[in-house]
N, C-alpha and C positions, 0 to 999 in steps of 0.2 A: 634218209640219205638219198642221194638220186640213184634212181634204183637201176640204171643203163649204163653209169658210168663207168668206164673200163682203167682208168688212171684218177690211184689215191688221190692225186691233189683236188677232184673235182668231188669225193665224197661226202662233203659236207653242203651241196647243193642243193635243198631240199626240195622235193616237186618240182625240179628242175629239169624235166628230163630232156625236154624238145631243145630248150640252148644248152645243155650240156653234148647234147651230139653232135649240135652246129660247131660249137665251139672244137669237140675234140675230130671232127670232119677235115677243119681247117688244120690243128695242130697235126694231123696225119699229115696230110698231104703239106707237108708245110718246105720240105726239099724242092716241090716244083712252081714255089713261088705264094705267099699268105695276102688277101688284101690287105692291103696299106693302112685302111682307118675303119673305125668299128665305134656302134653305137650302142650301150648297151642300160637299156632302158628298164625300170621298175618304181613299184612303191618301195618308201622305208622300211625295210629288215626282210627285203626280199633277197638279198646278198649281191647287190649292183657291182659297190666295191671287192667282195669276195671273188667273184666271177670274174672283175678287170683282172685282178692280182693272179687266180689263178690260170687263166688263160696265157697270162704272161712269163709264168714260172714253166707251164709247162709247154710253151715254144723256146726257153731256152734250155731246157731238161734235155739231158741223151734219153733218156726212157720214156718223154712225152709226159711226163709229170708225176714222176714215181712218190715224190715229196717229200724224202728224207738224204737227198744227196745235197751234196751243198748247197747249186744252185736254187733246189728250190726253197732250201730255207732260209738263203738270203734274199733270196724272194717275198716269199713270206714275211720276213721280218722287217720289209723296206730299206737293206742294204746292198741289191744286188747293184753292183756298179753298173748294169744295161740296162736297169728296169728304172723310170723315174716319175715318181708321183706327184702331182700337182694336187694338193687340200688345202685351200686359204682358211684361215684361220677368222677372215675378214667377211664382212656382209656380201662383200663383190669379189670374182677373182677379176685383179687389174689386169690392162695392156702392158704395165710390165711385166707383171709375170707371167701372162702367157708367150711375149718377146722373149725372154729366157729361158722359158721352155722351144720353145723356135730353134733359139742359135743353138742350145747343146742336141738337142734331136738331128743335125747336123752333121755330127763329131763321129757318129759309126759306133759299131760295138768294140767291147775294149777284150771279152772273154765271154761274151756266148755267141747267140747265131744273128739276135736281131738287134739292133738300139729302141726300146718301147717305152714309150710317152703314155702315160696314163692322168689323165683328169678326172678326178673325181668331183661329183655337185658341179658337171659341165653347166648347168644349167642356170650357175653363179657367174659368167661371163658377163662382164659389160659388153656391148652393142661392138665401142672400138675392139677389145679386147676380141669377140668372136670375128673380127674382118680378119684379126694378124691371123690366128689360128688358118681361117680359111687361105689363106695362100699357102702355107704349109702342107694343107690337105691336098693341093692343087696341084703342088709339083712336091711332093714326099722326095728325100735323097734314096736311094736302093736301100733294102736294108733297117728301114726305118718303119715301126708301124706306130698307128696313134690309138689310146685306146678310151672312148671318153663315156661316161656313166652322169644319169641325168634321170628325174624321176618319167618323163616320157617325150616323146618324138618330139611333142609341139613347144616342148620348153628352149628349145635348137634353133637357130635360123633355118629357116628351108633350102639355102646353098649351102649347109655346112648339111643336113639330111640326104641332101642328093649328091655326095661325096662319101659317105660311109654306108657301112655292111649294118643293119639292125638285127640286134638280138632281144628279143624280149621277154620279161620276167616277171614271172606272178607272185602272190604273196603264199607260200606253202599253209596247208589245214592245222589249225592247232595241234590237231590227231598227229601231224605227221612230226612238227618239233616237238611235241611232247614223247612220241617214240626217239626220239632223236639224244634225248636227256637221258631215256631211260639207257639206251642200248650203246652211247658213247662215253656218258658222264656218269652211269651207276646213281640216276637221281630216283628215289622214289614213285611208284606212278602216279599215286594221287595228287604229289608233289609236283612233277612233272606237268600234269594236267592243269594244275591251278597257275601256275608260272608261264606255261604257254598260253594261257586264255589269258592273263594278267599284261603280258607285254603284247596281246593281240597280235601273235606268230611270230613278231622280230626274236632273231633267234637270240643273238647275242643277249637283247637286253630278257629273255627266259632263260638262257644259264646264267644271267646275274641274281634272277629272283631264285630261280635255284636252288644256287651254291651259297646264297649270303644273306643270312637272318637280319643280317642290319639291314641291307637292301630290303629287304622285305618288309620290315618294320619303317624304315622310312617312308615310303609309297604308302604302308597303311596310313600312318599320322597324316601325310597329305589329302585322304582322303578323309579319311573321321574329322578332319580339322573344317574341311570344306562342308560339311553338313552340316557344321557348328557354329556356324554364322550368322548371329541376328543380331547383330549394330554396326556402326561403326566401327567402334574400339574394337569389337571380335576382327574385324575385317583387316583391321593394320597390325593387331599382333598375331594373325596371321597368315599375313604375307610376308612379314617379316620371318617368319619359322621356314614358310617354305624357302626363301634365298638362302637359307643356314643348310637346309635339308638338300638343295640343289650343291651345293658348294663342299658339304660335307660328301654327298654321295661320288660328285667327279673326282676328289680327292682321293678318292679307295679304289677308284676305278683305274685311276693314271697309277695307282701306286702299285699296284698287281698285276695289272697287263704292262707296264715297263719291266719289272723284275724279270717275269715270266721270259719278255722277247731279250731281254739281254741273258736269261739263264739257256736260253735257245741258243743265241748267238756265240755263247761261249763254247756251248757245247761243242758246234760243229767244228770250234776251234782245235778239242780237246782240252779243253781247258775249264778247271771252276771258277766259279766268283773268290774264292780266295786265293789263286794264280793269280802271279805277274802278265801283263800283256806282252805278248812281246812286241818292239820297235813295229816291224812289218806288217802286226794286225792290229796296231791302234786306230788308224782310218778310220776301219770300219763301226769298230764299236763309236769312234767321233759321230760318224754318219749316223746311226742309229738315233746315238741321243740327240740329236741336233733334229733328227723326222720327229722323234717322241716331244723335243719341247714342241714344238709347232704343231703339233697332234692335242699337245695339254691346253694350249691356249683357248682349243675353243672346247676344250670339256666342262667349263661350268654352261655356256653357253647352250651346249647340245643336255647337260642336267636340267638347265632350267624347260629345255619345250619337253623334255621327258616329264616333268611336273603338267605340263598342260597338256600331254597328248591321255595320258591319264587320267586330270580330269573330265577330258570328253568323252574319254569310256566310262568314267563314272554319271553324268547327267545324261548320256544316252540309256543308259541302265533305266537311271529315273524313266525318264522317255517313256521307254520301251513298255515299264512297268504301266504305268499312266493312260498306257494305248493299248496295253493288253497283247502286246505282240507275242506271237508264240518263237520266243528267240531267248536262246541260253545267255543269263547277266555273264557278264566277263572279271562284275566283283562280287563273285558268290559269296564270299565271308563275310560283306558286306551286306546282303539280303536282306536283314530284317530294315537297318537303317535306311537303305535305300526305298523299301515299301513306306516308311513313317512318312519318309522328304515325299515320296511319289503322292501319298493321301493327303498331307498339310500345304498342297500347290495345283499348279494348274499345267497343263502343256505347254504353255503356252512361254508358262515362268521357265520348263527348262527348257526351251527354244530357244527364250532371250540368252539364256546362259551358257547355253553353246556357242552361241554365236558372238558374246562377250570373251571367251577363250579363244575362237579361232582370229578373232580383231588382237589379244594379247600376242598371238602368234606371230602376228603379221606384225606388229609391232616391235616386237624382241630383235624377228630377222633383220628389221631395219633398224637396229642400233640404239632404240628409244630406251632410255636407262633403264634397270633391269627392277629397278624398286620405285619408280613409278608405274612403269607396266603394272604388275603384282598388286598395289597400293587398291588401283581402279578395279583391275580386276577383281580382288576381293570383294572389295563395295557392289560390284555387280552381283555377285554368288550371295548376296544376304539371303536368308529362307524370310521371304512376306507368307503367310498362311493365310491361306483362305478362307 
């Protein structure tokens, strides 16, 4: 947890501690005026969007972020009617919706202190799309902050940089999310340890490996299947396993984290899932599920690069193995197999093959069908032995 943080809602920040003081510096002082627009910059599962969300729960919190009053758990749970998230579901976020995000940033707060615009994957902006933003940034209405999250500086245009406040975010020590399992979620330590080496710090996707043996057992077959490829035919029936195992796994995932936020959302209602809504809080629960579908749409999407960012911790393994590096595998239960593939190849073969994953990446982002990507990539991963 961040270990300076002084307000629940910034808890779960891990090695976070330099932007979480920036952060709760500004939320203090935030009566004598907050800057307008903020940039808040990391790799994946460094908690970019955790840090937007909570930055903004707790500027409109009476307590600066206590995290169990309403505000922040409609915060939290992407219904607070002041807080509004922009996540395209799409390869690009378009000029229209960053235009609609514009006009309602406009409109004022309806029931807390500020109106806050959050972008998240800023760094998904079309060219037009980043000019509309920038005029908004340029004259903000009062009242209004913008909060936008991007893997780093240079992914921005440099007038839309020299317009906001930068925070920036590192990726926390295995050591530190595998304490994080142990001492919030009651997970196992050794358990713990393999799950956070296994999603390489991203925290969320280490309490999925976790808490969920399916999860667990999926990831493995993606990798045992990967080392088991010497033909063609190996290669298309399995790529076709992994789009099942990518599809199956978003599935469990939207199906668990929706219940969860709607069993949250009720709560703060008073209310269970087997209670009537009443008339005046059905909005909200609308709002909810209407962010959750557009949240699901890109969850096979973000399943499938989890399939590939996993195989390049599995051929950097190889690698690593192959070059003799004094550096801890990240698929230890995988060791022995990964020594056979490291002895039966060359470095060379898994350089090509990294580098056929991170081209699959690039590929996927841009829309290129999800089973031809897969198809080729296969056929690249065949084991030739030396």
């Amino acid at each position: 947890m961040s270990a300076n943080a002084t307000h629940p809602i910034f808890d779960e920040l891990l090695g976070q501690d330099e932007a979480v003081a920036l952060i709760e510096t500004a939320v203090r002082n935030r009566d004598a005026g907050v800057f307008h627009s903020w940039l808040i910059t990391g790799p994946p599962g460094s908690g970019r969007s955790n840090l937007a969300l909570a930055f903004a729960a707790a500027l409109q919190c009476e307590a600066q972020g206590c995290g169990t009053c309403k505000s922040c758990v409609l915060a939290k749970a992407g219904t607070h009617p002041d807080i509004q998230v922009l996540a395209t579901e799409k390869v690009q976020i378009t000029i229209a919706e960053v235009r609609d995000l514009v006009s309602a940033s406009v409109m004022g707060s309806s029931v807390g202190r500020f109106r806050i615009m959050v972008i998240e994957d800023a760094d998904r902006m079309s060219q037009s799309a980043s000019n509309v933003l920038l005029k908004a940034l340029e004259e903000p209405p009062a009242g209004t902050l913008w909060i936008l999250c991007a893997p780093s500086e240079v992914d921005m245009l440099p007038t839309i940089r020299s317009r906001v406040r930068r925070v920036g975010l590192k990726v926390p020590s295995v050591e530190d999310v595998a304490q994080l399992l142990i001492t919030r979620n009651g997970v196992d330590p050794k358990l713990a340890r393999s799950a956070a080496a296994e999603a390489q710090s991203h925290i969320g996707m280490a309490l999925r490996l976790a808490t969920s043996a399916e999860a667990r057992a999926r990831r493995k077959e993606v990798l045992q299947s990967a080392l088991s490829i010497v033909s063609v035919t190996d290669a298309v029936k399995t790529s076709d396993r992994w789009l099942e195992l990518a599809k199956k796994d978003a599935e469990q995932m939207s199906s668990e984290r929706d219940g969860q936020e709607k069993a949250d959302l009720l709560a703060t209602m008073g209310l269970s899932d087997k209670d009537t809504v009443p008339p005046a809080l059905r909005s909200e629960i609308k709002r909810l599920e209407e962010a959750q579908k557009r949240r699901n749409t890109r969850s096979e999407r973000d399943g499938l690069d989890r399939v590939l960012v996993d195989l390049l911790a599995l051929y950097r393994d190889v690698l690593s193995v192959q070059l003799n590096a004094a550096v801890d595998l990240v698929n230890e239960d995988l060791a022995d197999q990964i020594r056979q593939v490291a002895a039966q190849t060359k470095p060379a073969d898994s350089i090509h093959k990294l580098e056929a994953i991170e081209q699959a990446r690039a590929r996927i982002a841009r829309n290129v069908r999800d089973q031809l990507v897969l198809d080729s990539l296969a056929v690249s991963l065949q084991i030739r032995k030396v």
